[in-house]
C-alpha positions in Angstrom: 0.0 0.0 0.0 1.4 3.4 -0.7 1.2 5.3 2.3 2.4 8.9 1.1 -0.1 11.6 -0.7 1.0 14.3 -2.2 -1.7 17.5 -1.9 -1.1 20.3 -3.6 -2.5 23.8 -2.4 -3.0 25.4 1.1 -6.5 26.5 0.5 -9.5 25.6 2.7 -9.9 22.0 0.0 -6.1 21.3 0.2 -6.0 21.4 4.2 -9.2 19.7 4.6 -7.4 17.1 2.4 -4.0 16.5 3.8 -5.6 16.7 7.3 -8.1 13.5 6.8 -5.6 12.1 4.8 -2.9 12.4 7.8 -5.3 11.4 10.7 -5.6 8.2 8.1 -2.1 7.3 8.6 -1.0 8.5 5.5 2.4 10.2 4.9 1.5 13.7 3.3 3.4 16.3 1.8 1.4 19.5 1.3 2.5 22.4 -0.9 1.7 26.0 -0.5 3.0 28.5 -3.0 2.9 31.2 -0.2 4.9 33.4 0.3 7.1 32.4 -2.4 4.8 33.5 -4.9 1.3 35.3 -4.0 -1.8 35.9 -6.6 -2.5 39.3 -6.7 -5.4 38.4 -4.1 -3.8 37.0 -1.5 -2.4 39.2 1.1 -1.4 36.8 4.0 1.6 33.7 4.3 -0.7 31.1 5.9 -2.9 28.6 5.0 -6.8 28.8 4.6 -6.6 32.2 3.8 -10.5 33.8 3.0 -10.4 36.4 0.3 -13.9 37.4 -0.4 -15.1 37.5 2.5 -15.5 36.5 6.1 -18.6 34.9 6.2 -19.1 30.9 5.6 -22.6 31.9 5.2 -25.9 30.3 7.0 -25.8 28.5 10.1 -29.2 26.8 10.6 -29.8 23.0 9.3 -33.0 24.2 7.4 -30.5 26.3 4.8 -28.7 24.5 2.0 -25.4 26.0 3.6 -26.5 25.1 7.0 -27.1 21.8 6.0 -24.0 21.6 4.0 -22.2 22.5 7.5 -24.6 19.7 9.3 -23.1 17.1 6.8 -19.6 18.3 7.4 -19.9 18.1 11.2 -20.7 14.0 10.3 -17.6 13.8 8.2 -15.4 14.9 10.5 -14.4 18.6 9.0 -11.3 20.4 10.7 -12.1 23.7 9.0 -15.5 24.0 10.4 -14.4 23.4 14.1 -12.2 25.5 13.6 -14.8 28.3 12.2 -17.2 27.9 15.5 -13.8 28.6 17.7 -12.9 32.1 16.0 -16.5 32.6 14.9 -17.9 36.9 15.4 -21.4 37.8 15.5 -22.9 38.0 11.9 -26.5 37.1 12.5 -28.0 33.4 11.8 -24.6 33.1 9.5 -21.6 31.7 10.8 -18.5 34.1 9.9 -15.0 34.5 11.1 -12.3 36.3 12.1 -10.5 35.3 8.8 -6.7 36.3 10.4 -7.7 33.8 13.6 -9.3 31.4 11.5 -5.9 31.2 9.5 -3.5 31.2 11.7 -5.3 28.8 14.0 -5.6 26.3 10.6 -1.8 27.0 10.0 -1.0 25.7 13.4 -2.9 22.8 13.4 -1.7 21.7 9.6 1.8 22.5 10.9 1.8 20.5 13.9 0.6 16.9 12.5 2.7 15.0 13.0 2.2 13.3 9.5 2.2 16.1 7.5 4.9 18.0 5.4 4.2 21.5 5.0 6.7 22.8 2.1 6.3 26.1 1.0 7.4 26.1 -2.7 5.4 26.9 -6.1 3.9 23.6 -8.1 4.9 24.4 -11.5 4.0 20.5 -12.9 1.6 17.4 -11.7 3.3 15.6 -9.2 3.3 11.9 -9.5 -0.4 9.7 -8.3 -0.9 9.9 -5.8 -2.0 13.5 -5.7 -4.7 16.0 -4.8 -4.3 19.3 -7.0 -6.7 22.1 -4.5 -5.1 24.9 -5.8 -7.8 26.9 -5.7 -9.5 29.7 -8.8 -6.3 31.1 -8.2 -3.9 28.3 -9.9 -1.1 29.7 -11.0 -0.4 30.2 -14.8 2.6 27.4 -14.9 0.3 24.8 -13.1 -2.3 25.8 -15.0 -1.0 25.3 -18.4 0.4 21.8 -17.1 -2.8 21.0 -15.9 -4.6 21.8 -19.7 -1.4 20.2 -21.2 -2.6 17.0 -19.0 -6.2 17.2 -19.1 -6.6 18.2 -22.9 -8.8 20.1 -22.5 -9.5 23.9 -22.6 -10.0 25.8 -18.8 -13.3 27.8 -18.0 -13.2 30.7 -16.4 -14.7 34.0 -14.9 -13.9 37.1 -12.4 -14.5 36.9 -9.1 -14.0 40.3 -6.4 -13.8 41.2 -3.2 -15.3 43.9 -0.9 -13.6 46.5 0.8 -13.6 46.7 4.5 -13.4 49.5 6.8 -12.0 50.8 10.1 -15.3 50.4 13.1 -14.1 54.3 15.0 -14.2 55.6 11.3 -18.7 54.8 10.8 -20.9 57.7 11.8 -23.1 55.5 14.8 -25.3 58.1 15.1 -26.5 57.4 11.1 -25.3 53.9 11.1 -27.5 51.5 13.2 -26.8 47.6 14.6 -29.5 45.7 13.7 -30.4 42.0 11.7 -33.4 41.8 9.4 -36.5 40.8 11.1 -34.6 40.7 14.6 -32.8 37.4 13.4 -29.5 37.4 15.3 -29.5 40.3 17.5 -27.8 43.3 16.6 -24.8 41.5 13.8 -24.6 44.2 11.5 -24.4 47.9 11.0 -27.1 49.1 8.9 -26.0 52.5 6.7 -30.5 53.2 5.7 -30.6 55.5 2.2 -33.5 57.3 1.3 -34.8 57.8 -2.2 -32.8 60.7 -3.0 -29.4 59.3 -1.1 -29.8 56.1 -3.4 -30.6 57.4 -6.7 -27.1 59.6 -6.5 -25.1 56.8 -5.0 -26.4 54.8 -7.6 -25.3 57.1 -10.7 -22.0 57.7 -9.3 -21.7 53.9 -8.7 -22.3 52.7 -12.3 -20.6 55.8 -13.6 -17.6 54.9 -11.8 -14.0 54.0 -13.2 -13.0 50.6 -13.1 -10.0 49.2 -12.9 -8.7 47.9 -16.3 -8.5 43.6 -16.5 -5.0 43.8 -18.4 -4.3 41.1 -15.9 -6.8 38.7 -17.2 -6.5 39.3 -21.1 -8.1 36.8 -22.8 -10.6 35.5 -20.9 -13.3 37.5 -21.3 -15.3 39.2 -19.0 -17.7 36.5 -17.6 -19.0 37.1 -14.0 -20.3 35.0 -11.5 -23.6 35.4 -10.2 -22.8 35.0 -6.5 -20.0 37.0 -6.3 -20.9 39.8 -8.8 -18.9 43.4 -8.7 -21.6 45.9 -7.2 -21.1 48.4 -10.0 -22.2 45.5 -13.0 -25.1 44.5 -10.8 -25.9 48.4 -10.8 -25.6 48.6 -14.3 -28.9 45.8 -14.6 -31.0 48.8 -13.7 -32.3 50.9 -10.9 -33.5 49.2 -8.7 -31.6 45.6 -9.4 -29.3 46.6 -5.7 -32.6 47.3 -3.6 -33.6 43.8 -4.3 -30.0 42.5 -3.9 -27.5 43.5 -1.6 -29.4 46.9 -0.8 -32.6 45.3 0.2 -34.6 47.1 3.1 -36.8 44.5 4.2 -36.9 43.5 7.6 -35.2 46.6 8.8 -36.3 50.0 10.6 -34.1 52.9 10.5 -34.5 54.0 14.2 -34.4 58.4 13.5 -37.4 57.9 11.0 -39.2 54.3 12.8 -39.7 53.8 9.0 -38.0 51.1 6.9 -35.9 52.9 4.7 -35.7 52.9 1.2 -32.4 50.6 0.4 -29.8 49.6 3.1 -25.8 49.1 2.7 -24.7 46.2 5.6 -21.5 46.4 7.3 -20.6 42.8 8.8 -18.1 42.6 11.5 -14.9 41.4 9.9 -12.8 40.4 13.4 -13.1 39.4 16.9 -12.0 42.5 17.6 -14.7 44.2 16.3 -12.2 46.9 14.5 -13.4 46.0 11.1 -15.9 45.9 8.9 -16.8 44.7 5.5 -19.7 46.2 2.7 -21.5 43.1 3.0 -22.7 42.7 -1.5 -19.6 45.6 -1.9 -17.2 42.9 -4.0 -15.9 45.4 -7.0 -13.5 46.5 -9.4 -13.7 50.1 -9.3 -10.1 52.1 -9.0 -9.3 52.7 -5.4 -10.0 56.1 -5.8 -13.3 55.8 -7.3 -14.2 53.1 -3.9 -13.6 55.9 -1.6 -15.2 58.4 -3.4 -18.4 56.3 -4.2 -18.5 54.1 -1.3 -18.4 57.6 1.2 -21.5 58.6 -0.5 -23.2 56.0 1.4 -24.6 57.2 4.8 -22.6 56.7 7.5 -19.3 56.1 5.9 -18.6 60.1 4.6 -15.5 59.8 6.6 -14.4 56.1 6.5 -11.5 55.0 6.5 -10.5 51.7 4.1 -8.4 49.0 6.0 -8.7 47.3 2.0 -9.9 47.9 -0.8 -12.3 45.6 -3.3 -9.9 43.6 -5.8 -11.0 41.8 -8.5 -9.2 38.4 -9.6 -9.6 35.7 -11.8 -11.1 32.6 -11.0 -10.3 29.4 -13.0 -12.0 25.9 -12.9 -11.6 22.6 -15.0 -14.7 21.1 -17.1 -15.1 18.3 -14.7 -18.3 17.2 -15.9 -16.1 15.6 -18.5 -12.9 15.2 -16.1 -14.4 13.7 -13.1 -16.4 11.2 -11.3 -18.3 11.4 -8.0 -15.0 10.9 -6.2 -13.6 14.2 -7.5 -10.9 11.5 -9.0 -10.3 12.0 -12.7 -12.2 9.0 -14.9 -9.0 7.5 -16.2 -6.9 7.7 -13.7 -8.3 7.7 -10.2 -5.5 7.9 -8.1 -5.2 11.8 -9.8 -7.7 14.1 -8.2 -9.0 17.6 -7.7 -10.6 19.3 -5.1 -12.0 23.1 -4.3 -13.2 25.6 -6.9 -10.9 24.3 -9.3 -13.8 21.8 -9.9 -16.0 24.4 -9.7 -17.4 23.8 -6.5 -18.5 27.3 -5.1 -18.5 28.5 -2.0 -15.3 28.6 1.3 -17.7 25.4 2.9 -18.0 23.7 -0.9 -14.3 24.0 -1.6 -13.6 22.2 2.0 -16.3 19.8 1.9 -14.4 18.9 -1.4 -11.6 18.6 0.3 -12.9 16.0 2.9 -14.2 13.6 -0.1 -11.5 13.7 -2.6 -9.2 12.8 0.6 -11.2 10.2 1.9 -11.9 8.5 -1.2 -8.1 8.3 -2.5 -7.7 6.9 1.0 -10.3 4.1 0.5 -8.9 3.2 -2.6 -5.3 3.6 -2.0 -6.0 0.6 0.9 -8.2 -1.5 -1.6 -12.0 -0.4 0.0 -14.6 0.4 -2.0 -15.1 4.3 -2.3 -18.4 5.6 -0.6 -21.0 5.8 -1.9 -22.9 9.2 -1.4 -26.6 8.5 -1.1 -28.0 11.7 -3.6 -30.5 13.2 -1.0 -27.6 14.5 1.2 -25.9 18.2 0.2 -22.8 16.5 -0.2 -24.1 13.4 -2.6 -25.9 16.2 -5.0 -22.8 18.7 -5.3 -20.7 15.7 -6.0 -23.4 14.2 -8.5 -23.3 17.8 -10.4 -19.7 18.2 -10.2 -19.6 14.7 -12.0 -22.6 15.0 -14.5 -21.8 14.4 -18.1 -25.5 15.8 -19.3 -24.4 19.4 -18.1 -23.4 21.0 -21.1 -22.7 24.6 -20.4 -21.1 23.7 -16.9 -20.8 26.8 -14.3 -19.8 26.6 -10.7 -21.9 25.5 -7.7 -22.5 26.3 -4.5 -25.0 24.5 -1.7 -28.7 24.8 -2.8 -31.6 22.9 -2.1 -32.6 22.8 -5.4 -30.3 20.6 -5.6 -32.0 17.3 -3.5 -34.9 15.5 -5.4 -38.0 16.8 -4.0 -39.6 14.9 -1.2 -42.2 12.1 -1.4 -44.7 14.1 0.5 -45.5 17.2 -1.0 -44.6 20.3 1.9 -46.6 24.2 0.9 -44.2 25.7 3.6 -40.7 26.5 2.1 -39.2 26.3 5.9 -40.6 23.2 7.1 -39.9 21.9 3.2 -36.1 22.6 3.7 -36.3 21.5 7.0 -37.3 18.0 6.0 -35.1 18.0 3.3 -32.4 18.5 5.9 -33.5 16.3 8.1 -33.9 13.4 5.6 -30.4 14.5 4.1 -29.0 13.9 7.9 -30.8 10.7 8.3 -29.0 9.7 4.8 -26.0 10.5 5.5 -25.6 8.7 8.9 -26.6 5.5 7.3 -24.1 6.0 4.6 -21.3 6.1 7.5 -22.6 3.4 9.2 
């Protein structure tokens, strides 16, 4: 039996990975470009960096991510623990402070025992063994070694990040802590725009300058949906930010005891509670253009930008035709991928990928049969979609319900619906496991 795995990437997939695979038994070697070589999004040396944003999004079961989470818990996820101990308050969601949650994963990868952390660029597939997590963000040398192997063209689309500013530097007096409908306590500062205060904001916003894509030549400029720059969502019209990002409902703006007309949210972006990020804000305007725009919005005239939005490219294989369920590639299973490289979306998807890909290579590297996900858990449908060869124009995916076949009794109510989904998903799951 060959005892030593190779993972390559130090992203929330390629710990997940070389942690299950070392509390296995398995020799692992894990490389992690950083801080040899950096994309132009990352900004810190240690592993499980979050880029986006802080938040690993819904926490309760009866949510596609709160299942997703539920399922995790089951399959023994490191990240995820590790999430609840640096967790900060962000409403029914479960965010982080991203520096804790790093350095905290950094330790932990550092200190097995059986792992070898070697901090040195990938520029061509390592020998099978071999879990290749690096991320959207794969650099161009791997890249092109991974098409040269695959033979097959890359997909790909822009992804940003929001900008995140200092807590002492909001007006409190316009800014007010509050979740929608009352759900969480008092998470998030509120910046409430009337009609007039959103209708400028907006025309500065999609009449701002953006930062050219010379980086990314080539590509074309494909967005995706759930990470969209604020200033191209703008441009769909009007009104397309009050029922996004912007949206009022649920919330009363405590100097009018009116709801007001659209609502920027400032989620807390540390433990610390120094920080804050534009919660929708992801962009590619020019620096100068954020703090110009972005201080139009109520409560942040004076703010003060620990970062700025960035925009960066995101890259992901066809796996549809790659692939099967095991995240292993068709003819030759002892190769795999994992994270948004197979265009699994979302911090949770990439590390849930993570946990199979591992734990499959590690049942067939000792001669078991590899699991078999049953398709009514979160995990068995991502893995099903990541693997199906009827998707023809294939785009990434994050958790969603839509996702499960529909139950045997027909539910009206979309909560308890989703909650019986979950709870039949759970149910699934656990028998899988045994």
């Amino acid at each position: 039996m060959n005892k030593s795995v190779t993972v390559v990437g130090g992203g929330l997939a390629g710990c997940e990975a070389a942690y299950r695979l070392a509390d296995l038994g398995f020799a692992v070697t894990l490389y992690e470009m950083k801080p040899i070589a950096k994309s132009p999004a990352h900004q810190m040396d240690s592993l499980a960096e979050l880029v986006c944003s802080n938040s690993l999004k819904a926490a309760r079961v009866g949510t596609a991510a709160g299942l997703l989470k539920a399922e995790m818990r089951l399959m023994g996820s490191l990240l995820l623990e590790i999430a609840e101990r640096c967790a900060v308050p962000a409403g029914g969601a479960l965010a982080v402070d991203r520096d804790e949650f790093s350095r905290l994963t950094t330790q932990v990868i550092e200190g097995h025992q059986n792992i070898r952390l070697v901090r040195e660029e990938v520029t061509a597939l390592p020998d099978p063994p071999v879990i290749i997590a690096t991320g959207p963000l794969t650099s161009p040398a791997l890249s092109q070694a991974i098409g040269q192997r695959l033979g097959r063209a890359h997909l790909s689309f822009y992804d940003a990040a929001a900008p995140i500013v200092t807590a002492g530097s909001i007006d409190k007096s316009i800014a007010f802590p509050a979740a929608r409908y009352g759900r969480g306590g008092e998470d998030y500062l509120n910046c409430p725009m009337n009609q007039e205060e959103y209708e400028h904001f907006w025309e500065q916003l999609v009449a701002g300058e953006r930062a050219p894509l010379k980086d990314f030549e080539g590509d074309g400029a494909k967005f995706y949906e759930g990470c969209m720059p604020v200033e191209v969502l703008a441009g769909r019209g009007k009104d397309a930010l009050r029922f996004g990002p912007l949206k009022p409902v649920g919330l009363t703006d405590p100097r009018t005891g009116r709801r007001p007309w659209a609502v920027v949210q400032l989620r807390q972006e540390n433990a610390a509670a120094t920080l804050y990020n534009l919660v929708g804000f992801q962009t590619n305007l020019k620096f100068g253009e954020q703090k110009r725009v972005f201080s139009l919005i109520p409560g942040l005239g004076n703010a003060e930008f620990a970062r700025f939005g960035v925009m960066h490219r995101n890259t992901f294989i066809d796996s549809p035709r790659l692939l099967d369920r095991t995240f292993a590639l068709r003819e030759q299973p002892l190769l795999c991928f994992a994270g948004q490289l197979t265009g699994v979306e979302g911090y949770m998807e990439s590390a849930a990928s993570g946990i199979l890909a591992a734990g499959q290579l590690a049942r067939r590297l000792t001669g078991r049969p590899v699991l078999e996900l049953p398709p009514t858990t979160m995990l068995g449908a991502l893995s099903s979609y990541i693997a199906d060869e009827s998707v023809t124009n294939f785009q990434p995916m994050g958790a969603s319900m839509g996702l499960l076949p529909s139950l045997e009794v027909r539910i009206k109510s979309k909560q308890e619906r989703y909650e019986a989904l979950a709870e039949r998903a759970l149910q699934a799951l656990k028998s899988a496991l045994g």
